[in-house]
PDB file with one MODEL, atoms N, CA, C and O in Angstrom:
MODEL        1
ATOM      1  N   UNK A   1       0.843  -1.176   0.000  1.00  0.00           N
ATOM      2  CA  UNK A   1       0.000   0.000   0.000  1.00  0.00           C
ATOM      3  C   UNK A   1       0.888   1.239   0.000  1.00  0.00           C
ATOM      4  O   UNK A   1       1.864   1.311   0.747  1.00  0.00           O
ATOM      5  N   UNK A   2       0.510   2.313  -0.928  1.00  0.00           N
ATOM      6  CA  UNK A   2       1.157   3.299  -0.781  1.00  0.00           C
ATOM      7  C   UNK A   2       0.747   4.281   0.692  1.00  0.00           C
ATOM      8  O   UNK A   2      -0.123   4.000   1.516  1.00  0.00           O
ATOM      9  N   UNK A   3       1.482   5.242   0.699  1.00  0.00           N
ATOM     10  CA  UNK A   3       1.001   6.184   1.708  1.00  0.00           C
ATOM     11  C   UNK A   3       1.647   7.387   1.082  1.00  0.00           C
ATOM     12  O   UNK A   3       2.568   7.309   0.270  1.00  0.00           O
ATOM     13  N   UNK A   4       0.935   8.861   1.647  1.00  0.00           N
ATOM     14  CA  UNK A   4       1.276  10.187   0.993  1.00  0.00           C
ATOM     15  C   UNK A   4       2.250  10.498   2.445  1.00  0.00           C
ATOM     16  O   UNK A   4       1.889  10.303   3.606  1.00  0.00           O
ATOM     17  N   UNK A   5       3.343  10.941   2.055  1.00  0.00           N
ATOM     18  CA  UNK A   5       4.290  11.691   3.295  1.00  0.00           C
ATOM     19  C   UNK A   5       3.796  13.102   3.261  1.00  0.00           C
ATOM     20  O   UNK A   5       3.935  13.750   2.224  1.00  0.00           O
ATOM     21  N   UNK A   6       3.201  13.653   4.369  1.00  0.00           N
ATOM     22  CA  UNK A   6       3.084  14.767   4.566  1.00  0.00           C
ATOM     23  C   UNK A   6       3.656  15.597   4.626  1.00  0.00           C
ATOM     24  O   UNK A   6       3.148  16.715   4.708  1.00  0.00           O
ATOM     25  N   UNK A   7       4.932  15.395   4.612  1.00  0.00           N
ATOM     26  CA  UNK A   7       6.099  16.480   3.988  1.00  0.00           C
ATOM     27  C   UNK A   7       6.194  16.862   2.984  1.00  0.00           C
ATOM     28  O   UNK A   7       6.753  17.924   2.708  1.00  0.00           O
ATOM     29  N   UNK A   8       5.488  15.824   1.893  1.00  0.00           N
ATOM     30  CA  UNK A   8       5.642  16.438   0.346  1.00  0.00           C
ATOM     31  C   UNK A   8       4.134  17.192   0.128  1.00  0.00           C
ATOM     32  O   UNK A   8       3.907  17.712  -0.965  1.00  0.00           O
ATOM     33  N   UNK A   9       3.457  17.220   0.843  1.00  0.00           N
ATOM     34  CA  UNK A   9       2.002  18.063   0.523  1.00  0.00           C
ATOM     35  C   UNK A   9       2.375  19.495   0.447  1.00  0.00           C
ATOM     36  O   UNK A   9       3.299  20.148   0.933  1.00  0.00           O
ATOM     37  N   UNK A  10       1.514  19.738  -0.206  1.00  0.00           N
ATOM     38  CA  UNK A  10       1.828  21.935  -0.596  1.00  0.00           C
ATOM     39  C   UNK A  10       0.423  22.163   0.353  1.00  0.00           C
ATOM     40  O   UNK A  10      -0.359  21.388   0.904  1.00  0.00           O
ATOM     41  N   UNK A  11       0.548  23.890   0.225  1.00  0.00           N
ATOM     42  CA  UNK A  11       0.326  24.456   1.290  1.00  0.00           C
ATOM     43  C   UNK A  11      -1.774  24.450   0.721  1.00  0.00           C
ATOM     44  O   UNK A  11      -2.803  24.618   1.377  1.00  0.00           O
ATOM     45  N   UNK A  12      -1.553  24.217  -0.500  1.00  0.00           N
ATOM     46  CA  UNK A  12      -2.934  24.101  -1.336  1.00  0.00           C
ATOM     47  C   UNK A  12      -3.677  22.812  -1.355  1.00  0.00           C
ATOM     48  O   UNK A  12      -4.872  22.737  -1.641  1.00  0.00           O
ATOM     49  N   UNK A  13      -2.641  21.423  -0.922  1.00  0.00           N
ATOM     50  CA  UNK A  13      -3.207  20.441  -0.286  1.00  0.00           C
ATOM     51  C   UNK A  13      -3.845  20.725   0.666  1.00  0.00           C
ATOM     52  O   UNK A  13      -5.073  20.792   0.725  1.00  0.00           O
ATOM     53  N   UNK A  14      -2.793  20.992   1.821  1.00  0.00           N
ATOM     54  CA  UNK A  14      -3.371  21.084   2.966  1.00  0.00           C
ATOM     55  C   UNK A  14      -5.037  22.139   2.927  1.00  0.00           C
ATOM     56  O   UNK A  14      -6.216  21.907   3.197  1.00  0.00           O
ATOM     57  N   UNK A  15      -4.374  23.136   2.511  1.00  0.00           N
ATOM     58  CA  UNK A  15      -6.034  24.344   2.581  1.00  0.00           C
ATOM     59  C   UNK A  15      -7.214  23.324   2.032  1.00  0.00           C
ATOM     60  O   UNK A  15      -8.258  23.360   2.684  1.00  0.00           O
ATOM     61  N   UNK A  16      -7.169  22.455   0.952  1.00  0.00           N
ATOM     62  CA  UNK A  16      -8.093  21.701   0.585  1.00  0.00           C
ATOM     63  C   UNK A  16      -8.791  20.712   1.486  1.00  0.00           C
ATOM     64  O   UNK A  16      -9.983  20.402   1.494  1.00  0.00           O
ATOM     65  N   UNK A  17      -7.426  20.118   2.530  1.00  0.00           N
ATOM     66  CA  UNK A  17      -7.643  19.148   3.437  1.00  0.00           C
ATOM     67  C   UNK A  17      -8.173  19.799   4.802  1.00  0.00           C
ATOM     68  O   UNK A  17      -8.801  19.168   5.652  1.00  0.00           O
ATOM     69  N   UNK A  18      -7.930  20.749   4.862  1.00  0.00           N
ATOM     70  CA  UNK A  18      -8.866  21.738   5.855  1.00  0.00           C
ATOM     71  C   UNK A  18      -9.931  21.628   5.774  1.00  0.00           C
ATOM     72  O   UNK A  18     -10.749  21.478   6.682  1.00  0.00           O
ATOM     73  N   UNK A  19     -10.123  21.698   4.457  1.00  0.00           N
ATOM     74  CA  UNK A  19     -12.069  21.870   4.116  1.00  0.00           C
ATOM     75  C   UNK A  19     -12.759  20.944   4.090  1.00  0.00           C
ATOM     76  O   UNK A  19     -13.982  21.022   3.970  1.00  0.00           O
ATOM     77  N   UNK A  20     -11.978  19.656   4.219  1.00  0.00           N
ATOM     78  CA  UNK A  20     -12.836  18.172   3.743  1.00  0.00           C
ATOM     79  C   UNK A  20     -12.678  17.683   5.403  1.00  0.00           C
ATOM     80  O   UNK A  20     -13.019  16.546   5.731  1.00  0.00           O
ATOM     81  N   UNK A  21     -12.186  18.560   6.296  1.00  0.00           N
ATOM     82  CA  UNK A  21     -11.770  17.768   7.658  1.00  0.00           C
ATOM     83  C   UNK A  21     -13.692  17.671   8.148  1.00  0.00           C
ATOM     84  O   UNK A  21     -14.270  16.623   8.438  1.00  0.00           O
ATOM     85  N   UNK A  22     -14.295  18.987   8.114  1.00  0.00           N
ATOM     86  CA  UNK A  22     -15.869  18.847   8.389  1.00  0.00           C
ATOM     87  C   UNK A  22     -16.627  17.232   8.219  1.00  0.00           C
ATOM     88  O   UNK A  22     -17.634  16.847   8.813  1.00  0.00           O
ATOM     89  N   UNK A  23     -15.775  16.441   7.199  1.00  0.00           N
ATOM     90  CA  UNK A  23     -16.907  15.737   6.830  1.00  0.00           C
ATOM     91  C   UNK A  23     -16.519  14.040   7.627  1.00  0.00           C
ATOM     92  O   UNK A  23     -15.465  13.416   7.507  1.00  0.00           O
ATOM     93  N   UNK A  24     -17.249  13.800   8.096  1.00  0.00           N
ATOM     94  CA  UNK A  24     -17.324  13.046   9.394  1.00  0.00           C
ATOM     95  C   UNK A  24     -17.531  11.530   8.515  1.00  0.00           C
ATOM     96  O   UNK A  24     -16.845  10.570   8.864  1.00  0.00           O
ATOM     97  N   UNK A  25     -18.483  11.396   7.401  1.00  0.00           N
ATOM     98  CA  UNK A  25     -18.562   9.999   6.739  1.00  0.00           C
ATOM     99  C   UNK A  25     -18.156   9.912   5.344  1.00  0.00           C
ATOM    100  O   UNK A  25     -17.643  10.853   4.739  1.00  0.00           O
ATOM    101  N   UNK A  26     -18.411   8.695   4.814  1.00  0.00           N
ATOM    102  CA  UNK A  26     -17.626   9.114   3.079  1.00  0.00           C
ATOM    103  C   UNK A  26     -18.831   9.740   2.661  1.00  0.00           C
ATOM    104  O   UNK A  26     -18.600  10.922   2.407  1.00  0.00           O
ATOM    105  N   UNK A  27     -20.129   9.406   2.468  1.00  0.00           N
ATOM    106  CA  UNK A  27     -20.651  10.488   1.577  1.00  0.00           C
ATOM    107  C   UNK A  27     -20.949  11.869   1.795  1.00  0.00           C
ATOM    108  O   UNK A  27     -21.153  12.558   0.796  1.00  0.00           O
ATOM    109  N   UNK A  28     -21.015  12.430   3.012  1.00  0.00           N
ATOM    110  CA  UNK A  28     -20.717  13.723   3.263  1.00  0.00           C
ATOM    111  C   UNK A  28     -19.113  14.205   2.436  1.00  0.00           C
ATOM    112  O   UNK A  28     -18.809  15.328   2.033  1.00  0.00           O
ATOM    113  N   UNK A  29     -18.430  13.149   2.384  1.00  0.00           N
ATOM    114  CA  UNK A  29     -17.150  13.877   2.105  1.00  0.00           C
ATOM    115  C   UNK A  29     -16.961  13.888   0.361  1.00  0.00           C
ATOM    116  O   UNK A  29     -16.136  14.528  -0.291  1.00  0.00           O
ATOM    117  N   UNK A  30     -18.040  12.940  -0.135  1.00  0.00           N
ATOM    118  CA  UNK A  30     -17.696  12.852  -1.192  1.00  0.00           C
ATOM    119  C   UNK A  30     -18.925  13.911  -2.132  1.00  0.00           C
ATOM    120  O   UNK A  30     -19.161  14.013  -3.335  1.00  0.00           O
ATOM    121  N   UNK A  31     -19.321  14.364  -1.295  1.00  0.00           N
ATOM    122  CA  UNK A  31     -20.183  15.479  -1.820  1.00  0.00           C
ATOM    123  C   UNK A  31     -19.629  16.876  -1.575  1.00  0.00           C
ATOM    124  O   UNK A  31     -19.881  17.782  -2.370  1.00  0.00           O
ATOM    125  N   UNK A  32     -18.909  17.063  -0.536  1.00  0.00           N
ATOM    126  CA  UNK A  32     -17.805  17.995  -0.470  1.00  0.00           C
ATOM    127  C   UNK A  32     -16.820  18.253  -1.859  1.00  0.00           C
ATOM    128  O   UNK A  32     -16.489  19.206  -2.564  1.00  0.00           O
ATOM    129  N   UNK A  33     -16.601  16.956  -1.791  1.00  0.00           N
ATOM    130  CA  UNK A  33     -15.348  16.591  -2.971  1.00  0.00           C
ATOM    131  C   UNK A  33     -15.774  16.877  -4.508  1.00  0.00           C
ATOM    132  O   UNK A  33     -15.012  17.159  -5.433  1.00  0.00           O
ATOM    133  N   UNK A  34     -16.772  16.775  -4.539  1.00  0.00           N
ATOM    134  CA  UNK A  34     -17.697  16.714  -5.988  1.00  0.00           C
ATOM    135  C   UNK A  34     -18.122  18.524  -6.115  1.00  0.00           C
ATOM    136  O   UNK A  34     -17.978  19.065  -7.212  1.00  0.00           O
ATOM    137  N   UNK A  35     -18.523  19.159  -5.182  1.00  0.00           N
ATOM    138  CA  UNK A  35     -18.656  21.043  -4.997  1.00  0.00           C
ATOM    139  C   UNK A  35     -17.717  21.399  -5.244  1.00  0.00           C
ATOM    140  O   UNK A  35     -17.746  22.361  -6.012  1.00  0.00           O
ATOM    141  N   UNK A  36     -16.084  20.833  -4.727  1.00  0.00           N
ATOM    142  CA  UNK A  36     -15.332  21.712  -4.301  1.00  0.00           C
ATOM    143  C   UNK A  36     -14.685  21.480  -6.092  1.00  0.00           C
ATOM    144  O   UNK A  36     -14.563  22.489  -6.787  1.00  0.00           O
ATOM    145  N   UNK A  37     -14.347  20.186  -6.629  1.00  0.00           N
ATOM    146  CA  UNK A  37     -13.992  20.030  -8.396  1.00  0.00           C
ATOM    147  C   UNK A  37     -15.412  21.168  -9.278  1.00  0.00           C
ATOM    148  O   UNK A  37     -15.286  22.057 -10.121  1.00  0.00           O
ATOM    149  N   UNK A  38     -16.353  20.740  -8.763  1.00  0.00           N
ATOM    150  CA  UNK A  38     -17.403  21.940  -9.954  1.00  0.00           C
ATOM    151  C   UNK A  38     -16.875  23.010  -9.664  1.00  0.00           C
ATOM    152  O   UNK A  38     -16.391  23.579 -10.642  1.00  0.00           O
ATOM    153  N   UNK A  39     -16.758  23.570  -8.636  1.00  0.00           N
ATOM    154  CA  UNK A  39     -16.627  25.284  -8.338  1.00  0.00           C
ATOM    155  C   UNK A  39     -15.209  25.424  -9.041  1.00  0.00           C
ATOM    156  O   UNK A  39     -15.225  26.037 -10.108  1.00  0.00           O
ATOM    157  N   UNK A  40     -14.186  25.021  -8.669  1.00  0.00           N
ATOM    158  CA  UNK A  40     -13.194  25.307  -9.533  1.00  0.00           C
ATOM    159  C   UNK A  40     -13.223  24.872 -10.945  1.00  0.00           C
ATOM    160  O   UNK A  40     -12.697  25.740 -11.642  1.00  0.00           O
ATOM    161  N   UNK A  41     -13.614  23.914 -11.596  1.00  0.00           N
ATOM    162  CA  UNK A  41     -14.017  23.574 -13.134  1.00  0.00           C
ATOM    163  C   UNK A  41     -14.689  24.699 -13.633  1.00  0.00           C
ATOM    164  O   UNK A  41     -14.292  25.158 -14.705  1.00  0.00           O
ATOM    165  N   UNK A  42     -15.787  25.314 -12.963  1.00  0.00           N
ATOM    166  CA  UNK A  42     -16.569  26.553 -13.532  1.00  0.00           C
ATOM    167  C   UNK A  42     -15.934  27.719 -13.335  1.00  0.00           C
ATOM    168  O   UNK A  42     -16.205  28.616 -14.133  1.00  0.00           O
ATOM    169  N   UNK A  43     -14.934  28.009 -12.231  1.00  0.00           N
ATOM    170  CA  UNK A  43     -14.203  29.321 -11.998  1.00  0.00           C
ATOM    171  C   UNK A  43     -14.024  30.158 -13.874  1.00  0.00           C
ATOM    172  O   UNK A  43     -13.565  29.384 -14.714  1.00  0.00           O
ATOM    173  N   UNK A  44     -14.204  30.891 -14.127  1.00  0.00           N
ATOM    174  CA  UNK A  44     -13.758  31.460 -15.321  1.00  0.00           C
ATOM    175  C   UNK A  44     -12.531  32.321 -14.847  1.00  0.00           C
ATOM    176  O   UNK A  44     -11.566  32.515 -15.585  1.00  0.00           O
ATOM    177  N   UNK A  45     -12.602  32.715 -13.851  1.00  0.00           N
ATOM    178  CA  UNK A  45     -10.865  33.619 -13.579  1.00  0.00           C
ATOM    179  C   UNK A  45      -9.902  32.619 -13.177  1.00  0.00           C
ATOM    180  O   UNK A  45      -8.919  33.243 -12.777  1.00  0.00           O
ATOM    181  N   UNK A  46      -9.733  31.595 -13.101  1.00  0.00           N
ATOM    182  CA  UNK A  46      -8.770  30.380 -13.064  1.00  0.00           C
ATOM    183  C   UNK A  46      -8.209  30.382 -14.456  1.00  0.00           C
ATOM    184  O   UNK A  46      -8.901  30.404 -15.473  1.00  0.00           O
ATOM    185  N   UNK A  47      -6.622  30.354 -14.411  1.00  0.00           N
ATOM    186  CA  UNK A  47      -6.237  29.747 -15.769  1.00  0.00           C
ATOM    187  C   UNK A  47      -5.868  28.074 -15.553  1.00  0.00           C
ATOM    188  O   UNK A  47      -6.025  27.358 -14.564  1.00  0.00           O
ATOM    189  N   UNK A  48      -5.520  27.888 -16.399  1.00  0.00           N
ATOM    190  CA  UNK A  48      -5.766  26.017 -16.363  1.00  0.00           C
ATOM    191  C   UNK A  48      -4.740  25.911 -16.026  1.00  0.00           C
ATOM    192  O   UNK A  48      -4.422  24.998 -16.788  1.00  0.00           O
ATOM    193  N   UNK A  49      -3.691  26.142 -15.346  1.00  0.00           N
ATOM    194  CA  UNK A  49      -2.457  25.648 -14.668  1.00  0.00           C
ATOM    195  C   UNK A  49      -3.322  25.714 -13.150  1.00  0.00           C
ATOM    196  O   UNK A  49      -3.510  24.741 -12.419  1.00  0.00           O
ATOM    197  N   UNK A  50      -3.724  26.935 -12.926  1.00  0.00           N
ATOM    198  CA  UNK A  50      -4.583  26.618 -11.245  1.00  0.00           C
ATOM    199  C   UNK A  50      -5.432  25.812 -11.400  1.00  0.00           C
ATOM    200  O   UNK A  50      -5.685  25.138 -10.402  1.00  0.00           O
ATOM    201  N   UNK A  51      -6.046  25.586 -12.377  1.00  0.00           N
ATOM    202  CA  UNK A  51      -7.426  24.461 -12.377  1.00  0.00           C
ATOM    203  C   UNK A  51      -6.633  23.534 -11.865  1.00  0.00           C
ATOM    204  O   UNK A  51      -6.546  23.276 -10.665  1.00  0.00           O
ATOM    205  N   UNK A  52      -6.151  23.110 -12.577  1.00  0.00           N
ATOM    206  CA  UNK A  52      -5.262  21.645 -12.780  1.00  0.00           C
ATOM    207  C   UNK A  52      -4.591  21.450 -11.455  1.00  0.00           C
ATOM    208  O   UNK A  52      -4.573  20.343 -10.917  1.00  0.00           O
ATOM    209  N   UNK A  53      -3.955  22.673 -10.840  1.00  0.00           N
ATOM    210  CA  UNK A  53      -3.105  22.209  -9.742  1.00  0.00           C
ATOM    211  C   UNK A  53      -4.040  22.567  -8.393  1.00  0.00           C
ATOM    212  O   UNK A  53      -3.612  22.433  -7.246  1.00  0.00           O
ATOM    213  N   UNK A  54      -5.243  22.993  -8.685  1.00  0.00           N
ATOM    214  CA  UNK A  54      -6.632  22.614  -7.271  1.00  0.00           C
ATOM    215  C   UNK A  54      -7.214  21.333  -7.423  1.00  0.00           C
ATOM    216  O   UNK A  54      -7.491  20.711  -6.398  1.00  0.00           O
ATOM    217  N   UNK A  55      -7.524  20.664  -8.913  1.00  0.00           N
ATOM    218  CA  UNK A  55      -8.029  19.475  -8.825  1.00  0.00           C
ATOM    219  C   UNK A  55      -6.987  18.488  -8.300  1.00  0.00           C
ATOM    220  O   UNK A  55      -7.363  17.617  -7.516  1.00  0.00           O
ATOM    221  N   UNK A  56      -5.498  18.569  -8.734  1.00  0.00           N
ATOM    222  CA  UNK A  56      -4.658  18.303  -8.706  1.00  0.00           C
ATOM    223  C   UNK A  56      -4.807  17.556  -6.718  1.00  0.00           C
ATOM    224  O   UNK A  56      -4.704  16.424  -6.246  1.00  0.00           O
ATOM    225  N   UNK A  57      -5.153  19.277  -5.972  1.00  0.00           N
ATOM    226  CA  UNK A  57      -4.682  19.235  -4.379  1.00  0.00           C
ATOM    227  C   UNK A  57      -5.886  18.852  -4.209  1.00  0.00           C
ATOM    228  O   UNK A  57      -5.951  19.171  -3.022  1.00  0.00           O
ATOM    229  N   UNK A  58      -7.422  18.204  -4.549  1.00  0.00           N
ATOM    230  CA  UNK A  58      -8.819  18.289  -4.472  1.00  0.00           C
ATOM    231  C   UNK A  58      -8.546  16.817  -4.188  1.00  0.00           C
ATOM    232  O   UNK A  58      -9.117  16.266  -3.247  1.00  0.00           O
ATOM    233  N   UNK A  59      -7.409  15.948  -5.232  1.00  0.00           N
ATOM    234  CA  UNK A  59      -7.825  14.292  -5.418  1.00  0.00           C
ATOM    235  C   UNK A  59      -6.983  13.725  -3.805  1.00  0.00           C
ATOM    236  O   UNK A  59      -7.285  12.792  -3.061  1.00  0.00           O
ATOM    237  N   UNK A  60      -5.642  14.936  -3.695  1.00  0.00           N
ATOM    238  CA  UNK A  60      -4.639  14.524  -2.775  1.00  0.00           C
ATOM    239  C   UNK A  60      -5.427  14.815  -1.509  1.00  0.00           C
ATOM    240  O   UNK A  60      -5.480  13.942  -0.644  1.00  0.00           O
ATOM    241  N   UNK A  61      -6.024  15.945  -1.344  1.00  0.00           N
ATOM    242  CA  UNK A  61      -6.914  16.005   0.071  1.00  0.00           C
ATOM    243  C   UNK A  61      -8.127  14.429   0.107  1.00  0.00           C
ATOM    244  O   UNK A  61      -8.228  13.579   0.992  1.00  0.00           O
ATOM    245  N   UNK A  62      -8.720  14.523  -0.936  1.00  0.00           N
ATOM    246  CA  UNK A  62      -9.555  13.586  -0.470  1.00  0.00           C
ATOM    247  C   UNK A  62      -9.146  11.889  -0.197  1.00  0.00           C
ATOM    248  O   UNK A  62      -9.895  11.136   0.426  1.00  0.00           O
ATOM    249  N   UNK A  63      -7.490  11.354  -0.936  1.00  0.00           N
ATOM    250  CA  UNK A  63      -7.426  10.535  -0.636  1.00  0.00           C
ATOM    251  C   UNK A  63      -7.063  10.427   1.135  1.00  0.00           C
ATOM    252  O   UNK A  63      -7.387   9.528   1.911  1.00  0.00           O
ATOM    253  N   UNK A  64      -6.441  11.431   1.353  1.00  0.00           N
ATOM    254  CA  UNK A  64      -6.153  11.478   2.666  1.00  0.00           C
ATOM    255  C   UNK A  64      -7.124  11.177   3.551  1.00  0.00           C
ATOM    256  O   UNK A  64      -7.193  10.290   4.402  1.00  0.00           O
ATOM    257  N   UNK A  65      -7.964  12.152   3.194  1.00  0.00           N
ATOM    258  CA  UNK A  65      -9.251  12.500   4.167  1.00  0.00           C
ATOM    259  C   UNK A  65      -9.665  11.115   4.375  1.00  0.00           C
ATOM    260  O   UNK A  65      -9.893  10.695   5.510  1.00  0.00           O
ATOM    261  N   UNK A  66      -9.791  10.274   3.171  1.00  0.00           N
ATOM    262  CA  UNK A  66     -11.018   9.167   2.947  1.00  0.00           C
ATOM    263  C   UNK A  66     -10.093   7.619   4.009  1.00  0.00           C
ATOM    264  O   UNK A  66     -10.627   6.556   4.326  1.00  0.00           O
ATOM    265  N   UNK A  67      -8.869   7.995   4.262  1.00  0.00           N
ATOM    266  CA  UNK A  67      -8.701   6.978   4.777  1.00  0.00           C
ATOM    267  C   UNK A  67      -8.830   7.393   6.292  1.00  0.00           C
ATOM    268  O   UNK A  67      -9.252   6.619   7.151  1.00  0.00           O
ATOM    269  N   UNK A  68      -8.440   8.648   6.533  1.00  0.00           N
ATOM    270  CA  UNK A  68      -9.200   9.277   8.012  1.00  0.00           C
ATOM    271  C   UNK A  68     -10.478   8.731   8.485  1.00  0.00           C
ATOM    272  O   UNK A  68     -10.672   8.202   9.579  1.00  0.00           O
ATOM    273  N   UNK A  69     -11.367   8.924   7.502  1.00  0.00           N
ATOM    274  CA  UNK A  69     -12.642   8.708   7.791  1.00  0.00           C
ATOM    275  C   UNK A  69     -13.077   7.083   7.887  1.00  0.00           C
ATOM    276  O   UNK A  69     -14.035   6.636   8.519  1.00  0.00           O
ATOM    277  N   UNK A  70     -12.258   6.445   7.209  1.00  0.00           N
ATOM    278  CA  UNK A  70     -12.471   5.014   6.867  1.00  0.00           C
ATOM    279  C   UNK A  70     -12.025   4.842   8.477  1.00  0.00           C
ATOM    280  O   UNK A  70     -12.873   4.337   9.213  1.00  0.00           O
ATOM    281  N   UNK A  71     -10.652   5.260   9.101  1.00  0.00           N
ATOM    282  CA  UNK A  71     -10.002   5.167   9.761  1.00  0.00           C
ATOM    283  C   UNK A  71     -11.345   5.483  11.106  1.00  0.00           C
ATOM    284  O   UNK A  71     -11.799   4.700  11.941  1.00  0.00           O
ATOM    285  N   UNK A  72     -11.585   6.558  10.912  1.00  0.00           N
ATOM    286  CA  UNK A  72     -12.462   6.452  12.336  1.00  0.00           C
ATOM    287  C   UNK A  72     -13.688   5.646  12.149  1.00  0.00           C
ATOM    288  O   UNK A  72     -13.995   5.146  13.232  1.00  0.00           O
ATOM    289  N   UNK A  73     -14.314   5.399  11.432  1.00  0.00           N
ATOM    290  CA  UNK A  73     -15.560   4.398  11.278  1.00  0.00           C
ATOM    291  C   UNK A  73     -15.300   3.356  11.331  1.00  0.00           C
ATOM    292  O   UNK A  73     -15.978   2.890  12.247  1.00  0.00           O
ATOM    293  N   UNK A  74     -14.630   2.516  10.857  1.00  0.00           N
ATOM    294  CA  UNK A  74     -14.315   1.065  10.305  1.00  0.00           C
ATOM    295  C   UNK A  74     -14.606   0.772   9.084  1.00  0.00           C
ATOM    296  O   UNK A  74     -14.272  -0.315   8.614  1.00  0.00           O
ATOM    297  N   UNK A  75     -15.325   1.756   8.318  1.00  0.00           N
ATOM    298  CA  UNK A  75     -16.200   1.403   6.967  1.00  0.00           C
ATOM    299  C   UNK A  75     -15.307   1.040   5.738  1.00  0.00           C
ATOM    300  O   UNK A  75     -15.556   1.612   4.677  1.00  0.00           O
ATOM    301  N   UNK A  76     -14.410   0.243   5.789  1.00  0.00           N
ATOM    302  CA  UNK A  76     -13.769  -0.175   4.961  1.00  0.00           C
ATOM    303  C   UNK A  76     -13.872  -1.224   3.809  1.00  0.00           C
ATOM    304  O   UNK A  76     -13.001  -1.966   3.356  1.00  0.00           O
ATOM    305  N   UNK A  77     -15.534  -1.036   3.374  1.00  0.00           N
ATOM    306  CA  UNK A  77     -15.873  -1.868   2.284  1.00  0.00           C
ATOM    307  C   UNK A  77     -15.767  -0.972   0.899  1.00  0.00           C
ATOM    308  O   UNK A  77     -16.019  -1.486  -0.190  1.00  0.00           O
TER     309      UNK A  77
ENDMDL
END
């Protein structure tokens, strides 16, 4: 199994992983996760290097998050 070292996360991971900390189960979090990719996909003042590098910190926050959450529930199906 891989794991992410939190030393290599940027500061735009983390702000992402801030925002997904609220969500207590996976589908709360994965509805988080799904707002937070539209709102930036629709941004029109984003150029596509920020798109790319928020979806980019959007997939890295949520894998984190999702094993947090797996982690406190047990819900590991």
């Amino acid at each position: 199994m891989n794991y992410i070292d939190n030393n290599t996360l940027s500061e735009l991971d983390f702000f992402w992983l801030r925002k997904f900390k609220a969500s207590k189960n996976l589908d709360t979090l994965l509805i988080q996760v799904t707002g937070a990719e539209r709102k930036i996909e629709q941004d029109i003042l984003l150029a596509q290097r920020e798109k790319f590098d928020n979806l980019t910190s959007i997939n890295t926050a949520f894998c984190i998050r999702e094993v947090e959450v797996k982690q406190l529930t047990g819900d590991w199906s």
